[in-house]
C-alpha positions in Angstrom: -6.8 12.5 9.7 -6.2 15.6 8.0 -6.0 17.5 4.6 -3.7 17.7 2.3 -2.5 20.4 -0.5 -4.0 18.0 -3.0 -7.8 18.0 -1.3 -8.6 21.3 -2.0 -9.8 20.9 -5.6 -13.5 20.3 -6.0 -13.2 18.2 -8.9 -15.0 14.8 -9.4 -14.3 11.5 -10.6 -15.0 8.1 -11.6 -13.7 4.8 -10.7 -12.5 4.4 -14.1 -10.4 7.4 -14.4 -9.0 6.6 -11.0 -7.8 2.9 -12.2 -4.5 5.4 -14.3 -3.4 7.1 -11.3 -1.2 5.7 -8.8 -2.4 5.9 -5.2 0.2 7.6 -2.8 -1.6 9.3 0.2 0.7 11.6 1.7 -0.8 11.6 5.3 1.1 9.3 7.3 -0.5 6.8 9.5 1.3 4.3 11.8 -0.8 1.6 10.9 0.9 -1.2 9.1 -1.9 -2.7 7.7 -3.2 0.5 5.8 0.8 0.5 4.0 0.3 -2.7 2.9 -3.4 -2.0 1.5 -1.7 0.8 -0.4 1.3 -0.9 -1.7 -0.9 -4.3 -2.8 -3.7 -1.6 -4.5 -0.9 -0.2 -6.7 1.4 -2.9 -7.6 -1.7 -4.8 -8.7 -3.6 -2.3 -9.7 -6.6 -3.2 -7.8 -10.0 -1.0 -6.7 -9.8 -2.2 -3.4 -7.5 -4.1 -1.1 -8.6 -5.0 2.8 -5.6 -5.9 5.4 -6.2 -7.4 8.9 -3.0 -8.1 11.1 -0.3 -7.9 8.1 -2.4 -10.3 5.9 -4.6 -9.6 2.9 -8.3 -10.7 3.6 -9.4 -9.2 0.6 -8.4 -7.5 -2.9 -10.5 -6.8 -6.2 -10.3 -5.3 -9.6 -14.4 -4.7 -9.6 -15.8 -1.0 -10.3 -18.3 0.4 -7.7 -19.4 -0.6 -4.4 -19.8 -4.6 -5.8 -16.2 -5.6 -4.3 -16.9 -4.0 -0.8 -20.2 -5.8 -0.9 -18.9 -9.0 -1.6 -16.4 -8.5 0.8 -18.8 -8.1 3.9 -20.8 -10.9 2.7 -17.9 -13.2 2.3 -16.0 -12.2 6.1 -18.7 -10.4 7.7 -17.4 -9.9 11.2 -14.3 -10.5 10.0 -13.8 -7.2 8.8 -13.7 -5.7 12.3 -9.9 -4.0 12.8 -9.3 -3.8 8.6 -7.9 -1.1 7.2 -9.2 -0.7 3.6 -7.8 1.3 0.8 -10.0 2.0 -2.0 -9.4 4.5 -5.3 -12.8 6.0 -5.1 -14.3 6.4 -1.5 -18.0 8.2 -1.6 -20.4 8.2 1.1 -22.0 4.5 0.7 -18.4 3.3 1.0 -17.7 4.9 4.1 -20.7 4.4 5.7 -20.2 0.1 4.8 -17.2 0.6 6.6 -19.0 1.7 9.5 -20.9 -1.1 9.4 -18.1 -3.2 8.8 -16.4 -1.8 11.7 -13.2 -1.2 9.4 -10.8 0.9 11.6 -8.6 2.5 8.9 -9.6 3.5 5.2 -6.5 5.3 2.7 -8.4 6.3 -0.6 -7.1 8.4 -3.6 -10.4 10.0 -4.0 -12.3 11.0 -1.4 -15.7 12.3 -1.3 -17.0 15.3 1.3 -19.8 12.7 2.6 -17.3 10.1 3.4 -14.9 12.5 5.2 -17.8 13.3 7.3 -18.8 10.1 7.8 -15.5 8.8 8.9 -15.2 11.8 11.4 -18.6 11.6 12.7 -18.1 7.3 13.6 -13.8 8.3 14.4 -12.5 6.0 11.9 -8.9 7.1 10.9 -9.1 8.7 7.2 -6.6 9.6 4.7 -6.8 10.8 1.4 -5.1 12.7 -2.1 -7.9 14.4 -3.5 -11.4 15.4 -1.5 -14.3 16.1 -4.2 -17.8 17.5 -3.8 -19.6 13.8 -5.4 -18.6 11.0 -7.1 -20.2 10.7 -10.4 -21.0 8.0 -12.7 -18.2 6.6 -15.1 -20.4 8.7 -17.7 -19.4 11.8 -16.1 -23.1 12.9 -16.4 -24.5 12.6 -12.9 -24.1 11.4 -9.4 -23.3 7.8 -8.7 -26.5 6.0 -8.1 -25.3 4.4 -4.9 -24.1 7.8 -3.9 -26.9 9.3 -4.7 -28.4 6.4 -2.2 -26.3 7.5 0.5 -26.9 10.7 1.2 -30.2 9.6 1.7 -29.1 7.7 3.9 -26.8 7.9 8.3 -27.2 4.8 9.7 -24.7 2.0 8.4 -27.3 -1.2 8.9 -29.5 0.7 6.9 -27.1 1.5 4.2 -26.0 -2.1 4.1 -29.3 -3.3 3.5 -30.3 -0.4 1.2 -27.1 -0.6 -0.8 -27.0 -4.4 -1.5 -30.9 -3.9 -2.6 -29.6 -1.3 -5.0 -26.9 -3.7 -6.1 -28.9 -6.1 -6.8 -31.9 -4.7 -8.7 
């Protein structure tokens, strides 16, 4: 749960951009779960991948918040104990994996509002670049379920609040 060389730069990105770079976070965790979320996100280059005791619950190639979303609704309690590695990790992620009681999250970009969210509710963090926002894939303003979010501390809340925004 610390920084890295990499995390200093304030820049911002999308989930598209993300989907060229290959995801190696440097911090090392002994969780064998969160390897193999990394190793499954860039081998098949996937947005998200979800590990509970060494097997994969979940994996998707879906932009945004939607893959996370499905995810709880498919497993629900489930998801208590996964470790989750995502390529873009903002706020309204981090506060679903609150909810989702996720106990591990790697990500290659990380937003300020998720770092503090995963320090605030102790869940073990790692990350290659921390950036101010996460913006839309238009580079022109802040992620509308980010935007959401910082609205927004208490993960029942943002579950409900989030899969409202999703769905409108």
């Amino acid at each position: 749960m610390g920084n890295c060389p990499h995390a200093r730069k304030s820049t911002v990105y999308d989930r598209k951009t993300i989907n060229t770079f290959a995801i190696q976070c440097p911090i090392e965790m002994n969780t064998q779960d969160l390897e193999i979320a990394k190793k499954r996100l860039n081998e098949k280059r996937l947005t998200l991948s979800i590990v509970k005791n060494g097997e994969i619950i979940f994996e998707t190639v879906s932009n945004g918040i939607s893959g996370f979303l499905e995810a709880i609704e498919k497993f629900g309690d489930m998801l208590e104990g996964t470790s989750v590695t995502d390529r873009v990790a903002g706020k309204a992620i981090a506060l679903l994996c609150v909810y989702a009681k996720v106990k591990a999250v790697c990500a290659l970009i990380l937003s300020k509002g998720a770092k503090s969210v995963f320090e605030k509710y102790a869940i073990r963090h790692e990350w290659k670049e921390l950036v101010e926002n996460i913006l839309d894939v238009k580079k022109a303003k802040i992620y509308p379920f980010e935007k959401l979010a910082k609205e927004i501390s208490n993960p029942k809340n943002a579950y409900r609040r989030l899969k409202a925004l999703k769905k409108s």
